[in-house]
C-alpha positions in Angstrom: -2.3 -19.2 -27.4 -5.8 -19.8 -28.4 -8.6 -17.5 -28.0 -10.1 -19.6 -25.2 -7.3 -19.3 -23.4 -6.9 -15.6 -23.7 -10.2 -15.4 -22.6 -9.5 -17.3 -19.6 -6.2 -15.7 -18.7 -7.7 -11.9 -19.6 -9.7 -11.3 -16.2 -6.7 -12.1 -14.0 -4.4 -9.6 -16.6 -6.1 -6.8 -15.5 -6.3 -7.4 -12.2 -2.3 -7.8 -12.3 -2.4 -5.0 -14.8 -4.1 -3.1 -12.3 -2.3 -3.6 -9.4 1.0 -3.1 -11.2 -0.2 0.3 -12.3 -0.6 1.0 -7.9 2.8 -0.6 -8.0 4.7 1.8 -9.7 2.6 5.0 -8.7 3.2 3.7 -4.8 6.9 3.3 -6.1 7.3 7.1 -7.8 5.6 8.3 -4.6 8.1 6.8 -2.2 10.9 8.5 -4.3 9.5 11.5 -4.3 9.6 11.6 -0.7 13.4 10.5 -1.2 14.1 13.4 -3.0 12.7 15.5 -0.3 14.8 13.9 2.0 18.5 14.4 -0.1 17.6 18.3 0.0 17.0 18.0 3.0 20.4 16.4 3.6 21.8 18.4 1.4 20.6 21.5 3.2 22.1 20.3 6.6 24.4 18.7 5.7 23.9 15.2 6.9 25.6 12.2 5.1 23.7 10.4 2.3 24.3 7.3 3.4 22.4 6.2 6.4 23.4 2.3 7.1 21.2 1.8 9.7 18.4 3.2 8.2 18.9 0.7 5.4 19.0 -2.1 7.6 15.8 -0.6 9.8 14.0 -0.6 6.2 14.9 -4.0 4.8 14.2 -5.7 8.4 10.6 -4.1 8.7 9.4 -4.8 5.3 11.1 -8.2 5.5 8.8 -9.2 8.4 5.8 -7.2 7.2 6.0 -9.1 3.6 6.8 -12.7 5.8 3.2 -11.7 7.6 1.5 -11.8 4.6 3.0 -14.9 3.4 5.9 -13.4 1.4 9.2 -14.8 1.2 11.6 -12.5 3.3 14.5 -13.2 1.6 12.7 -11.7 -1.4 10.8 -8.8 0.4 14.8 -7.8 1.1 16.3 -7.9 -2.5 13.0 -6.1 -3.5 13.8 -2.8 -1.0 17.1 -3.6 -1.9 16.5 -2.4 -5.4 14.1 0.1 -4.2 16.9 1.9 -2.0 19.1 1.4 -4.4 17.3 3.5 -6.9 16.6 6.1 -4.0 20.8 6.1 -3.1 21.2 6.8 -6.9 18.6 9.8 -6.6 19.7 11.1 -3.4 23.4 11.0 -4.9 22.5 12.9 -7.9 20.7 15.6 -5.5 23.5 15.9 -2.9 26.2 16.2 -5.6 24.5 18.9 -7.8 
């Protein structure tokens, strides 16, 4: 890659570099608040798994990513990972 190009390319890299960085902090966050949650189960109680939650999740951010021109399909697979990572936690906190 020449230097022009990097030069080009550079302004729009930190702008992505920059919005990744809110990515993953907004990501952290919302696990955080999952952990709250599986002591909170754990506490009480209440089953870890909660399918219909799941579903509620995946449908809402499905048709909030299609209104800003997203693909819904891959708004899904994305809070698919995302609850999958927040299962995991909640696991490890309700088994302990």
């Amino acid at each position: 890659m020449t230097a022009d190009t990097q030069s080009l390319l550079a302004p729009y890299r930190d702008q992505l570099n920059a919005i990744d960085e809110k990515l993953v902090t907004l990501v952290a966050e919302r696990l955080t608040i999952c952990a709250q949650v599986a002591h909170t189960k754990r506490r009480h109680g209440i089953a870890m798994m909660q399918p219909d939650r799941v579903e509620e999740v995946k449908s809402r951010c499905a048709n909030l990513g299609a209104d800003q021109g997203l693909d819904p399909e891959f708004v899904r697979a994305l809070y698919g990972l995302i609850i999958g990572e927040a299962c995991a936690l909640e696991d490890r906190i309700i088994e302990r």
